[in-house]
Residue, then its C-alpha position, 0 to 999 in steps of 0.5 A: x500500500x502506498x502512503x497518504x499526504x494529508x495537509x491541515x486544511x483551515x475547517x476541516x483539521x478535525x476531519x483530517x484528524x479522524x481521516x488519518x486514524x481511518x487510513x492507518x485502519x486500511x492498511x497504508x503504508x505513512x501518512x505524510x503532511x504538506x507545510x500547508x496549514x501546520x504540518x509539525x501541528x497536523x503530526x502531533x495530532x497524528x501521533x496521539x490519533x493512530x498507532x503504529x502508522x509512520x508518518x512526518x512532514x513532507x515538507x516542512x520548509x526550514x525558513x519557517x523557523x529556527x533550527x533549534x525550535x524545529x528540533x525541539x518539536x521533533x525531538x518531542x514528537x520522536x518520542x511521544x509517537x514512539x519513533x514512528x515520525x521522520x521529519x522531511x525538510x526542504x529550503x522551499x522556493x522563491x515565491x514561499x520565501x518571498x512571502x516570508x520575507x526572509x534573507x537566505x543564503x545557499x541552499x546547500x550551504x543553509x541546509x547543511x547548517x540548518x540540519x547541522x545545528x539541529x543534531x546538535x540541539x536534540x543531542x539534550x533533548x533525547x535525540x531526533x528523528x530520522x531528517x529526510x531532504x527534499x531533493x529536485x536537484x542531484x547536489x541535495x541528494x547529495x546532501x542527504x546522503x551526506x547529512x541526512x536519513x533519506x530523501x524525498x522528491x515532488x513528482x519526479x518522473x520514473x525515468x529520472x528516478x534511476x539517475x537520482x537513485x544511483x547518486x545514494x550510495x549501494x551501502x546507504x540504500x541498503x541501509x535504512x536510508x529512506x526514499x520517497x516520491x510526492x505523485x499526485x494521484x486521481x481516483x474516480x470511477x469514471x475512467x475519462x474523468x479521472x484522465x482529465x483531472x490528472x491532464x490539469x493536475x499534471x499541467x500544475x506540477x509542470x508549472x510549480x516544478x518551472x517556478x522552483x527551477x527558475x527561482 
């Protein structure tokens, strides 16, 4: 079974809360949550609504907070759901960080700092999770063989999966170094609906993967 993303939605975080129970009932295999509407909040609701389902964010983006306050709720969540949260982490793009009105530096060398000084902070808290990175270009996969516990993509495509798999070491993906890959996926009854949904949905992840790009 695939994993789930869920993102807390403002109306309906209740009902996302109670979704998440139902998909841990059916057998999913994660639950994992956009920075939309409080991804770290959403996860701790997680943690205190199911069981054994992992789960985490995918992404929470690091220019939102402080390395030191991330890993303080990480920390915090690692234990309380009894190691079953990862943390995925990404620098995000231009428009978010435009938004948030924040100066940034490299993303490789923020990053690398931002993991970096969170490790460090967790060492008095009883430790961390496992990071993930978000990783569109080959030098963040990179990083998170170097740093991290895994990597997660966002609609990459199956051709390209292979190149950016062979960048993780043989001895890393045989290990527990965790991959993952955001697709948007269309269920419907009606076969032609569904492939219109997915044409336009395609059309949106074409153009956010341009913006990211350009940015």
């Amino acid at each position: 079974m695939p994993a789930e993303s869920l993102a807390a939605v403002p109306g309906r975080r209740s009902q996302t809360i109670e979704l998440a129970a139902e998909v841990e009932q059916r057998g999913f295999s994660g639950l994992y949550c956009q920075s939309f509407g409080d991804a770290m909040g959403l996860c701790l609701s997680i943690a205190h609504a199911t069981n054994t389902i992992g789960f985490g964010t995918s992404i929470q983006p690091i220019y939102l907070q402080h390395p030191v306050a991330l890993a303080t709720s990480a920390s915090y969540l690692h234990e309380v759901a009894d190691k079953r949260f990862r943390l995925g982490i990404g620098v995000t793009h231009g428009p978010v960080i435009e938004r948030l009105g924040v100066e940034t530096g490299k993303p490789l060398t923020d990053m690398r700092k931002y993991v970096t000084t969170m490790r460090k902070a967790a060492e008095q808290m009883g430790g961390m999770p496992d990071v993930v990175l978000a990783a569109l270009h080959d030098k963040m996969v990179g990083l998170s063989v170097e740093v991290g516990d895994g990597a997660v993509w966002a609609n990459a495509s199956r051709s390209r999966m292979r190149h950016s798999l062979d960048l993780v070491p043989d001895d890393r993906r045989s290990s527990d170094f965790w991959v993952g890959n955001m697709i948007p996926t269309v269920i419907d009854d009606d076969i032609e609906a569904a492939g219109a949904k997915s044409q336009n949905i395609a059309g949106l992840c074409r153009a956010a993967e341009l913006s990211q790009l350009l940015d």
